[in-house]
C-alpha positions as CSV (number, residue, x, y, z in Angstrom):
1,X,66.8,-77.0,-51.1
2,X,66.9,-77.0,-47.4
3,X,70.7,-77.4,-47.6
4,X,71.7,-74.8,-50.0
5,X,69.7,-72.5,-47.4
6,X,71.4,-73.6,-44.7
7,X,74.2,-73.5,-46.2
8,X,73.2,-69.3,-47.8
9,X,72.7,-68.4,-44.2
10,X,75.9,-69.8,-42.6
11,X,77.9,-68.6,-45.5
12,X,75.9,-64.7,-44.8
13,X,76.6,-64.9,-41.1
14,X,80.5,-65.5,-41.8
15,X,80.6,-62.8,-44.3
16,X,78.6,-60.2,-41.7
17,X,81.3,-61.7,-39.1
18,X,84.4,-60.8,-41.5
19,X,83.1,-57.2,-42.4
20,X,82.5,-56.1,-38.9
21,X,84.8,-57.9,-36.6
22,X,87.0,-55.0,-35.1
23,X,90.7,-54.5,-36.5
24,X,93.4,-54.6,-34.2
25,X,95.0,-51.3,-34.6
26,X,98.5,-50.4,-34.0
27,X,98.7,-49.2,-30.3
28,X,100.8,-46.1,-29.2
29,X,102.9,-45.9,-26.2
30,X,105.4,-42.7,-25.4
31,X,109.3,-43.7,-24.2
32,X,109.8,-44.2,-20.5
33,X,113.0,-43.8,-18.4
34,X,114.6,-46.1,-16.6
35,X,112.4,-45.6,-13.2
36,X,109.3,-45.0,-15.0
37,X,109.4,-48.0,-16.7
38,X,110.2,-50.0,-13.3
39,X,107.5,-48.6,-12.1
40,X,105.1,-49.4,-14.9
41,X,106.2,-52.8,-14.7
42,X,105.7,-53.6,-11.4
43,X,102.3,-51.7,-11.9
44,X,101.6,-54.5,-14.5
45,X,102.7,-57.5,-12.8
46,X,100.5,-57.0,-9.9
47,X,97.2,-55.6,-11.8
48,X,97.4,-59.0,-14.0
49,X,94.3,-61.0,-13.5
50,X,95.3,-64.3,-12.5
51,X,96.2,-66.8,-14.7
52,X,94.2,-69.7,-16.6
53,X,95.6,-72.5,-18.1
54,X,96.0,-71.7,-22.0
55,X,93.7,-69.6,-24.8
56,X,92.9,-68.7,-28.5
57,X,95.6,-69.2,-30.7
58,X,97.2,-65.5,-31.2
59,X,96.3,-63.7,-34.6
60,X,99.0,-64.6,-37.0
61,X,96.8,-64.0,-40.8
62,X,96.3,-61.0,-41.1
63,X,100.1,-59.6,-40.0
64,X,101.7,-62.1,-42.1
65,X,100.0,-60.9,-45.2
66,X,100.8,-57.4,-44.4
67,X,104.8,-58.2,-43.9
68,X,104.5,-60.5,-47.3
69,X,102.3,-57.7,-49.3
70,X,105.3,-54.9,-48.2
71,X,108.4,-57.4,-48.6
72,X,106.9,-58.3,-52.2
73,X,106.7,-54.7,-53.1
74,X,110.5,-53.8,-51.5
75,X,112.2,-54.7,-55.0
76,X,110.1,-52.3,-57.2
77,X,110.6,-49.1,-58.5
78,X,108.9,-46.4,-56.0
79,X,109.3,-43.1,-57.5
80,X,110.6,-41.7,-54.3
81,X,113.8,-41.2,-52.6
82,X,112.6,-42.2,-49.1
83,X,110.3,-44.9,-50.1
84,X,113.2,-46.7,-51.8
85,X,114.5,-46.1,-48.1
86,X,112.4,-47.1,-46.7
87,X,111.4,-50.5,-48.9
88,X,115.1,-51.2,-48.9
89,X,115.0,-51.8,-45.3
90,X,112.9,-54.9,-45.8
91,X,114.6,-56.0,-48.9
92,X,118.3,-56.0,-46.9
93,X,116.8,-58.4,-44.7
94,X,113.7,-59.8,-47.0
95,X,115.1,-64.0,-46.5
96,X,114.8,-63.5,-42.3
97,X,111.5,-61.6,-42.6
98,X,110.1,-63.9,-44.6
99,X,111.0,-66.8,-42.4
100,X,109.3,-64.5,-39.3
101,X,106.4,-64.3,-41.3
102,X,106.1,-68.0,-41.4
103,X,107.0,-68.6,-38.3
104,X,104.4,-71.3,-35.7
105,X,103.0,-69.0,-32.9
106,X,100.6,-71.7,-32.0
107,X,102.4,-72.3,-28.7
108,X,101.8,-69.3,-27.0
109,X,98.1,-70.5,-26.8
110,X,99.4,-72.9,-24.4
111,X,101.2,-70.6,-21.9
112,X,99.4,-69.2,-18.9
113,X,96.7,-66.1,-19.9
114,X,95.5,-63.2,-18.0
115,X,92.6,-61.0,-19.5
116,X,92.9,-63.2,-22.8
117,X,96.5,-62.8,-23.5
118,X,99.3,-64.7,-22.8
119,X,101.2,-63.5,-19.7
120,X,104.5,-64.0,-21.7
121,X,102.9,-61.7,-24.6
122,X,101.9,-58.7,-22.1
123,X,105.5,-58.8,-20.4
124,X,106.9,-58.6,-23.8
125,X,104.7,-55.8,-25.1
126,X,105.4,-53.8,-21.9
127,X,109.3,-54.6,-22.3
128,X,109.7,-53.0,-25.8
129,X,106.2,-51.0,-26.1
130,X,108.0,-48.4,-23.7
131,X,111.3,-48.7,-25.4
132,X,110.9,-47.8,-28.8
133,X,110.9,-51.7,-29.6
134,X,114.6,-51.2,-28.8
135,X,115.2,-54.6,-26.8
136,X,117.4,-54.2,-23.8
137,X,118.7,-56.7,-21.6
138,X,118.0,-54.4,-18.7
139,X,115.0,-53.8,-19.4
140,X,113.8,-57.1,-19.9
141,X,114.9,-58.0,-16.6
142,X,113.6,-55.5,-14.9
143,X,109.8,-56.5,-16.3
144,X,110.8,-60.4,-16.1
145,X,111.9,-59.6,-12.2
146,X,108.5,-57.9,-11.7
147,X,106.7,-60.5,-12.9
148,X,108.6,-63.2,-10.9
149,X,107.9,-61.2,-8.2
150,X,104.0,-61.3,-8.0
151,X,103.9,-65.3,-9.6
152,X,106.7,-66.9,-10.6
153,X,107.0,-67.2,-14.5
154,X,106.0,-70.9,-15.3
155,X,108.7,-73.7,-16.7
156,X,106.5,-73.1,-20.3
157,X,106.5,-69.4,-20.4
158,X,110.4,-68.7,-19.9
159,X,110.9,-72.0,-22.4
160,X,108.5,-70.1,-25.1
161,X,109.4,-66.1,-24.0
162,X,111.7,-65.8,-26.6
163,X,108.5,-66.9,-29.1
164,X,106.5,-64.2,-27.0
165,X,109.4,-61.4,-28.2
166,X,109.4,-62.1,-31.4
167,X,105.2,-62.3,-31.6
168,X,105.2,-58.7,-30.5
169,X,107.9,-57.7,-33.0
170,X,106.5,-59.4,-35.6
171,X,102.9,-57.6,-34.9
172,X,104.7,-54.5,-35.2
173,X,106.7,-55.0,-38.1
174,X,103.7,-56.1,-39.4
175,X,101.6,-52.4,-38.5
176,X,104.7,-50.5,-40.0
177,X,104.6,-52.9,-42.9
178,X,100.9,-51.5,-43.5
179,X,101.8,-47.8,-42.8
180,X,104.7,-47.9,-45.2
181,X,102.0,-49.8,-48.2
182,X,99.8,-47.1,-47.2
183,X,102.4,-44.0,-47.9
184,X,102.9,-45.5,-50.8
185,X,99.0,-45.9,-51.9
186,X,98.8,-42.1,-50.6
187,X,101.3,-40.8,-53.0
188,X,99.7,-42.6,-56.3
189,X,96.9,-41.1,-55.3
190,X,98.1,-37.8,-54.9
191,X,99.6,-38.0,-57.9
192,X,96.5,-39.2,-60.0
193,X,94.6,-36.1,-58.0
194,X,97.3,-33.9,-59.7
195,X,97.1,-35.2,-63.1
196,X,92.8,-34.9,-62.7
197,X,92.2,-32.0,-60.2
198,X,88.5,-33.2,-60.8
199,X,88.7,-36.4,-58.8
200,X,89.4,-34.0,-56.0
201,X,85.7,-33.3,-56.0
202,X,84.5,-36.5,-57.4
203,X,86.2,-38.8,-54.7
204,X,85.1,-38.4,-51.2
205,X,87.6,-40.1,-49.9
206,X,90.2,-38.0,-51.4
207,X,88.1,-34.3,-50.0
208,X,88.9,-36.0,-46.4
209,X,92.2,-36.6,-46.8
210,X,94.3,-34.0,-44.6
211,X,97.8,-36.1,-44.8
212,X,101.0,-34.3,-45.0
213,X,102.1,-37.1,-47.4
214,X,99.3,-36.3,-49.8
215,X,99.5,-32.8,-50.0
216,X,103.7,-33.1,-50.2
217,X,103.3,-34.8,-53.8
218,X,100.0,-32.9,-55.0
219,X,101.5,-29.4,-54.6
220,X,104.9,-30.8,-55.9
221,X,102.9,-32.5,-59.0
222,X,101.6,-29.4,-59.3
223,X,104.6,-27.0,-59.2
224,X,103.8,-25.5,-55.8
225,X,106.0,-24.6,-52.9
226,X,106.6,-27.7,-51.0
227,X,109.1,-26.4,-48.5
228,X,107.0,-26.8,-45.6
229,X,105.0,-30.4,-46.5
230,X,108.7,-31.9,-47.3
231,X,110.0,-31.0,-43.5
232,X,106.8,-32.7,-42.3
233,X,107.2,-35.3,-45.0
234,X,110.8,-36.3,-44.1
235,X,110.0,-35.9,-40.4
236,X,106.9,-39.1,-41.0
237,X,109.5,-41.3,-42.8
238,X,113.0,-40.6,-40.5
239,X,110.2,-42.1,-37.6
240,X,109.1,-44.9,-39.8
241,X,113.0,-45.5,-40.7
242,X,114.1,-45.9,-37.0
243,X,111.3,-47.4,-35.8
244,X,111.6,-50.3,-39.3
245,X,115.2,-50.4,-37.7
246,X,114.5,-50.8,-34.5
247,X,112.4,-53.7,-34.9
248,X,114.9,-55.6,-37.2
249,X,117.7,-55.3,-34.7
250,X,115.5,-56.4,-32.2
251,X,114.9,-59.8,-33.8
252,X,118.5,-60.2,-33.8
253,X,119.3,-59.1,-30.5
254,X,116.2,-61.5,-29.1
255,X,117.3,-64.6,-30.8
256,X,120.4,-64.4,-28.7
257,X,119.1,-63.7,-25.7
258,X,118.7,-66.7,-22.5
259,X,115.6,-65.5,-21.4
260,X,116.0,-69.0,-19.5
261,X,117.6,-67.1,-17.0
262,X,114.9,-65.9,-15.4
263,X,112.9,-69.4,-14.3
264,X,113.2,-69.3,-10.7
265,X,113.3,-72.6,-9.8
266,X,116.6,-73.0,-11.5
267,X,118.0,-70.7,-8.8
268,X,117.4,-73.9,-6.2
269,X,118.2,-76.6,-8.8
270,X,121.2,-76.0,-9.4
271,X,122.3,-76.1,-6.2
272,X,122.5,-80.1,-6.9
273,X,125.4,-81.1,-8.9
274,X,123.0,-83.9,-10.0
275,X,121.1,-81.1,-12.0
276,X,124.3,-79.5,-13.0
277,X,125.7,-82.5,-14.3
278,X,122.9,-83.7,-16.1
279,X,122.1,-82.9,-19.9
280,X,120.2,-80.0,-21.3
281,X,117.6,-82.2,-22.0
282,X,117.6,-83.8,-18.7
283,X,117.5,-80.2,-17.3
284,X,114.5,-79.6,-19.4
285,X,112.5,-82.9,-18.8
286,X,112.9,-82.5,-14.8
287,X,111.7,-78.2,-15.1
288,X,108.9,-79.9,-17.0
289,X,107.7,-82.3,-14.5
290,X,108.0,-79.9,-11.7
291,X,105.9,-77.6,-13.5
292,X,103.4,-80.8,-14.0
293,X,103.4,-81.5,-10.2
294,X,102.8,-77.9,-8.9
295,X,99.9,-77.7,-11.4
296,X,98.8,-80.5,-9.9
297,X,98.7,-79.0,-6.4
298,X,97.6,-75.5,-7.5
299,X,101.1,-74.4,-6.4
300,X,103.6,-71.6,-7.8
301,X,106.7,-73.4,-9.1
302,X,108.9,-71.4,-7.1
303,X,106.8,-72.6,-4.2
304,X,107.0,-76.4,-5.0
305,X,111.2,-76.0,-6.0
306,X,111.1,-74.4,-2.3
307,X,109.0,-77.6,-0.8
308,X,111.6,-80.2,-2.8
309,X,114.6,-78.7,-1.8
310,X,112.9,-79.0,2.1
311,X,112.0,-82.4,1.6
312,X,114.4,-83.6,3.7
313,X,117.7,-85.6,4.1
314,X,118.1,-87.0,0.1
315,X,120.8,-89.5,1.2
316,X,117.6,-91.4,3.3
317,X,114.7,-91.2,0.6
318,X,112.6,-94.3,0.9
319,X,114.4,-97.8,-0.9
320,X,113.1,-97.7,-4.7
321,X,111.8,-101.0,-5.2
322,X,112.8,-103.0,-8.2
323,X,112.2,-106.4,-10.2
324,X,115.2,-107.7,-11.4
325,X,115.7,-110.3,-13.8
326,X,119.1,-112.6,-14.5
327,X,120.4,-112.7,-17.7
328,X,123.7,-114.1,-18.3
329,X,126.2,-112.2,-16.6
330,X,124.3,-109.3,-16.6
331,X,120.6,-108.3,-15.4
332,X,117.7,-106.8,-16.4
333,X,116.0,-104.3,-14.2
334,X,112.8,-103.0,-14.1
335,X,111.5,-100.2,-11.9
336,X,108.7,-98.2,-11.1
337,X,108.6,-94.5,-10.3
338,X,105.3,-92.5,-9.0
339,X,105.0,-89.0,-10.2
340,X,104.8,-87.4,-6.8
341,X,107.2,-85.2,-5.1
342,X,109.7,-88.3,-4.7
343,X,110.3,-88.3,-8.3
344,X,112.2,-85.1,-9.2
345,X,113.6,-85.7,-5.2
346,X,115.2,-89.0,-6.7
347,X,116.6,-87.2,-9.8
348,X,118.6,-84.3,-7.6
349,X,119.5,-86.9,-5.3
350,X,121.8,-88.9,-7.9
351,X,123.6,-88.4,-10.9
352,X,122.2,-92.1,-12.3
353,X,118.7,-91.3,-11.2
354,X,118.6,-87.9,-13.4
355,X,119.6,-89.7,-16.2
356,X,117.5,-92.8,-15.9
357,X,113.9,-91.2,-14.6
358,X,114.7,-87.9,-17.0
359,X,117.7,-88.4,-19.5
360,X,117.4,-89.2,-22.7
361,X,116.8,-92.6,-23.9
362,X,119.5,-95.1,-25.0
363,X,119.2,-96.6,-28.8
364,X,115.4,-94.7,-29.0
365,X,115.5,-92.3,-31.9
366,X,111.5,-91.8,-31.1
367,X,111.8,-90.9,-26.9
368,X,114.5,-88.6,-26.0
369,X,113.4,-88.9,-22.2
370,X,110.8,-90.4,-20.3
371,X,108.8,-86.9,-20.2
372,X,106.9,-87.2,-24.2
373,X,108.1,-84.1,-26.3
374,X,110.6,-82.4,-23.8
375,X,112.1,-79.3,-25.2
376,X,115.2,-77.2,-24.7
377,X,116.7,-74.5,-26.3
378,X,119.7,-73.2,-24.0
379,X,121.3,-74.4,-20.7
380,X,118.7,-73.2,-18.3
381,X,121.5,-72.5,-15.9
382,X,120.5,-69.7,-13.3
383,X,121.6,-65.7,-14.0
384,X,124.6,-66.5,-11.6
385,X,126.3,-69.0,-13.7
386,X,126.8,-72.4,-11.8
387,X,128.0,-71.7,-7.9
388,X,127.2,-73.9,-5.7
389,X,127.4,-70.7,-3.1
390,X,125.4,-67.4,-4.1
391,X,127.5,-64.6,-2.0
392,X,124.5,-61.9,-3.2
393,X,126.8,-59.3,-4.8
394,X,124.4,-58.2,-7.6
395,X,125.3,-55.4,-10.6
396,X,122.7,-53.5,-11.8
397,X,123.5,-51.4,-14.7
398,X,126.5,-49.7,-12.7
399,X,125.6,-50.5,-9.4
400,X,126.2,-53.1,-7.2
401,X,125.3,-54.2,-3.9
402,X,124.2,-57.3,-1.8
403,X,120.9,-59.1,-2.2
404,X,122.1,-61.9,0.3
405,X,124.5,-62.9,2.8
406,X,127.0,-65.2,2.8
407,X,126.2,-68.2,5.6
408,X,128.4,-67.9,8.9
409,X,130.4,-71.0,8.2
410,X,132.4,-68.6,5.8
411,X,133.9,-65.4,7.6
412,X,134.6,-63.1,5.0
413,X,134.9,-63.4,0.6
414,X,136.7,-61.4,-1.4
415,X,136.2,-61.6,-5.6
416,X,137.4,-59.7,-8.3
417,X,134.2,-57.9,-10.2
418,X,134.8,-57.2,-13.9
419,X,132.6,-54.3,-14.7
420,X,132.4,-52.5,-18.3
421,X,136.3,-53.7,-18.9
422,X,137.5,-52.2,-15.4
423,X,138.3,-54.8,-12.6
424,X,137.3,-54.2,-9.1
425,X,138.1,-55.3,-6.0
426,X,134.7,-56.7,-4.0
427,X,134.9,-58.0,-0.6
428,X,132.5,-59.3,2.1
429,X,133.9,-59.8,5.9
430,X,131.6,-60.3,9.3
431,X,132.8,-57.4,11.6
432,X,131.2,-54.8,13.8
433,X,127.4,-54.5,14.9
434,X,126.1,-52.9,11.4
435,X,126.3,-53.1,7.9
436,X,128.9,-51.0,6.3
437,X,130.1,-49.9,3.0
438,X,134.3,-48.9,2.8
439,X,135.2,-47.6,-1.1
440,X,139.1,-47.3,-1.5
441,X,139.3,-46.7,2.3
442,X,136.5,-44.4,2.8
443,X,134.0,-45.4,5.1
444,X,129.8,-44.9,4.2
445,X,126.9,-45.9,6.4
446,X,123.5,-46.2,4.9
447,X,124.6,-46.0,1.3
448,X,123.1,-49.6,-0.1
449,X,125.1,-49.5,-3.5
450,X,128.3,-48.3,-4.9
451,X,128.1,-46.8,-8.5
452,X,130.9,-48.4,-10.6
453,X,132.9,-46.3,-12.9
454,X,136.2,-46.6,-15.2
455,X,138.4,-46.3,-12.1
456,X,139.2,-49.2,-10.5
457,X,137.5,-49.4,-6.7
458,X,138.7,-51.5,-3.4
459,X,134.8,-52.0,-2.2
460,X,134.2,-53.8,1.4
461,X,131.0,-55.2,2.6
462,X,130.4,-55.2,6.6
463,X,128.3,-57.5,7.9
464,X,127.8,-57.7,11.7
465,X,128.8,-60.6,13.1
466,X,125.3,-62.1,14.5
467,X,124.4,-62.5,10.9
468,X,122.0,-59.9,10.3
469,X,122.0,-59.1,6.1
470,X,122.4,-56.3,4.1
471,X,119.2,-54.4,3.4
C-alpha cells in the first residue's frame, strides 16, 4: 500500500511538472545590416557570462516530433494551393529532414556554457537569427571573430560548431513545422465553422480566434468576398515559404562549411611543418590535448598555443628518456611521456614525435591515437591556407588591407590577389617614414583599405622602414 502511494504521488508530481513546464516559443528577431550585425555581435561576445564546463543536454523531443508530425503529413491531400506548397517543401527534401530529425545533439552538453547555453549555440543563433536563417560565410565570421576576440573559442566548440548550426536550424525548422500543422488545423476548422455556423457560438475557442487564415476559408466557405483575407493570406504563407527555404538551404550550405577555421591556436600550429605534415587525426589528437592542458591551468587556448610556441629553442628540449630492449636485429623501445607542456612541445618539435605521442596507432583497429576517442572532421588548417609566412593582406567582403607586417628580414612582397574572378596586383615594400596606400599610381594617406572591384588594380603597401605596422 505504501508503495502504490508513493508511487501515485511521484507519478502526480511528473504529470503537474509536464502540464506546466513553460514551452519554448519560437523567438523573433528583425534583419540586421552588415554593421548592425557587427555590432550586435561584438555586443554579445563581451556580455557572455563566463563559461562553465558543460550543461543539460539541449531539448531535442519535442522538435523532432514536430518536424516528423509535418513531414508525415507532407504527402497528403491538403485542399489548398499553398499548403500543397508549402508541404511540398518538406516532402522534396523529406529523406535529409528525417535524418536531421534523428540526428545526436548530445555533444553540445559538453561544450563550454554561458547563462545555460552552450556558447557555440548562442553564436549560432546570433549568426542566422539576424539573417533570416540565411547562412553566410561572412557573417559567420564576423560573429566567430567576435567571439575569438573576448575568449578564444575552445578546441571542442569549433570541432562541434557545425552541430551547434544545425541545432539552431533544426529548432527552427521545427517552430515552422508547427506553424505550418497549425494553418492547416486553422483551416479544417474554419471550414467545419462554415458548414455549422453554430459552433461559432458553441466553441470558445473558435469566438477568439481573430486569424486572417480562418476568416480567409470561412467567408470563402461561405460565398463572401475574400479579396482582402486572400492578400493577407498569401502574404502569411510567401513568409513561411522563404523562411521553410531558407532553412533548408542552410543545412546544405552548413554541412560544407570548415567552421575549423576559426580555432586560433591553429594559426600558431601550423607554423611547424611537424603539424602540417602530420595526419588529420594527429592534428586533432594534439588540438585535443592542448585544450586538456590549458584546462588544466585555467588558461585560454590561444594563451597556452602562445606559451608553447615561447617555450623555447625546440632543437634543445630536455633528452626523452627510454628503455630499450634487444630483440634480434631490431629493438624494442619503450618510452614514457608526461602530459605537461613538454608533450605537445615534443610533437611540433619532430615529424616522428607527432606521429608516435599523437598519430594513429599501427595494427590497433580499437586506438586510432594515444588521445581515447579523438575526432576530426576536416583539415583544421588555419583561414590562410598553409604559409609558413603570414604577410597580413586580409579581404573582407571587397576590401582588403593589412592586419600584419611582414618581418624586416624581407624588404618588400608582391602577390597576385584573385578577387570575385578579377586578378590584382598586391604589393608590400619598406620605404618612407609612414604607411601609404598607392592604387594604379595614385597615391592615398590615411585610407586603411582599398575596395576591390571588376577592374583590375596595381595596389602598394608602404611601410616605413623602422618597422612600424599598418593600422
Amino acid at each position: 500500500m505504501e508503495y502504490a502511494i508513493a508511487g501515485g504521488v511521484t507519478a502526480l508530481f511528473i504529470l503537474l511538472y509536464l502540464v506546466t513546464r513553460p514551452k519554448e516559443r519560437e523567438k523573433f528577431v528583425s534583419a540586421l545590416n552588415e554593421e548592425e550585425f557587427a555590432a550586435r555581435a561584438k555586443r554579445c561576445a563581451e556580455t557572455l557570462a563566463a563559461p562553465t564546463d558543460g550543461g543539460d543536454a539541449p531539448k531535442t523531443a519535442p522538435f523532432k516530433r514536430q518536424i516528423m508530425r509535418a513531414i508525415s503529413r507532407s504527402e497528403h491531400a491538403h485542399g489548398d494551393g499553398e499548403l500543397t506548397r508549402l508541404f511540398m517543401l518538406l516532402a522534396e527534401r523529406k529523406e535529409d529532414l528525417k535524418k536531421l530529425a534523428k540526428e545526436d545533439f548530445s555533444a553540445l552538453q559538453d561544450m563550454p556554457q554561458s547563462d545555460g547555453t552552450p556558447r557555440g549555440v548562442t553564436a549560432a543563433a546570433l549568426t542566422l537569427e539576424c539573417s533570416r536563417f540565411i547562412f553566410c560565410a561572412e557573417r559567420a565570421e564576423t560573429a566567430l571573430t567576435a567571439f575569438n576576440a573576448v575568449r578564444t573559442l575552445t578546441f571542442s566548440e569549433t570541432e562541434n560548431m557545425r552541430l551547434a548550426f544545425k541545432y539552431v536550424l533544426f529548432r527552427k525548422l521545427a517552430f515552422l513545422c508547427e506553424r505550418l500543422m497549425l494553418t492547416e488545423k486553422i483551416r479544417r476548422t474554419a471550414l467545419r465553422v462554415a458548414a455549422h455556423p453554430v459552433l461559432y457560438k458553441l466553441l470558445p475557442r473558435v469566438r477568439r480566434t481573430k486569424s486572417v487564415i480562418f476568416a480567409r476559408f470561412c467567408a470563402g466557405e461561405m460565398g463572401y468576398d475574400i479579396a482582402v483575407f486572400e492578400k493577407r493570406y498569401l502574404t502569411v504563407t510567401d513568409g513561411l515559404a522563404e523562411m521553410l527555404g531558407n532553412v533548408i538551404d542552410s543545412l546544405d550550405n552548413v554541412e560544407i562549411f570548415d567552421f575549423s577555421a576559426y580555432y586560433e591556436p591553429c594559426g600558431i600550429l601550423s607554423r611547424y611543418d611537424a603539424y602540417l605534415s602530420a595526419s588529420p587525426e594527429a592534428r586533432s589528437a594534439l588540438c585535443k590535448k592542448l585544450g586538456e592542458l590549458s584546462d588544466a591551468e585555467n588558461l585560454d587556448e590561444y594563451a597556452y598555443a602562445v606559451r608553447l610556441e615561447n617555450f623555447g629553442d625546440y632543437g634543445r628540449l630536455p633528452p626523452l628518456n627510454v628503455k630499450r630492449l634487444a630483440i634480434g636485429k631490431g629493438s624494442l623501445i619503450a618510452a614514457y611521456v608526461k602530459g605537461d607542456l613538454l608533450m605537445p612541445a615534443r610533437a611540433i618539435s619532430s615529424g616522428v614525435m607527432m606521429q608516435m605521442l599523437f598519430g594513429e596507432g599501427n595494427g590497433d583497429k580499437k586506438s586510432k591515437s594515444i588521445i581515447k576517442n579523438a575526432k576530426i572532421k576536416s583539415s583544421y588548417l588555419p583561414k590562410t591556407g598553409t604559409p609558413s609566412l603570414n604577410f597580413g593582406i586580409v579581404v573582407r567582403g571587397d576590401k582588403v588591407f593589412l592586419s600584419d607586417t611582414p618581418p624586416r628580414e624581407i624588404p618588400s612582397v608582391q602577390c597576385t590577389l584573385l578577387h570575385s574572378g578579377t586578378e590584382h596586383t598586391v604589393r608590400i615594400v619598406r620605404s618612407g617614414e609612414e604607411p601609404t596606400v598607392t592604387v594604379n599610381g595614385t597615391l592615398m594617406k590615411g585610407v586603411p583599405a582599398v575596395t576591390l572591384g571588376d577592374s583590375p588594380l596595381d595596389i602598394t603597401f608602404t611601410l616605413p622602414q623602422d618597422g612600424a605596422g599598418a593600422e
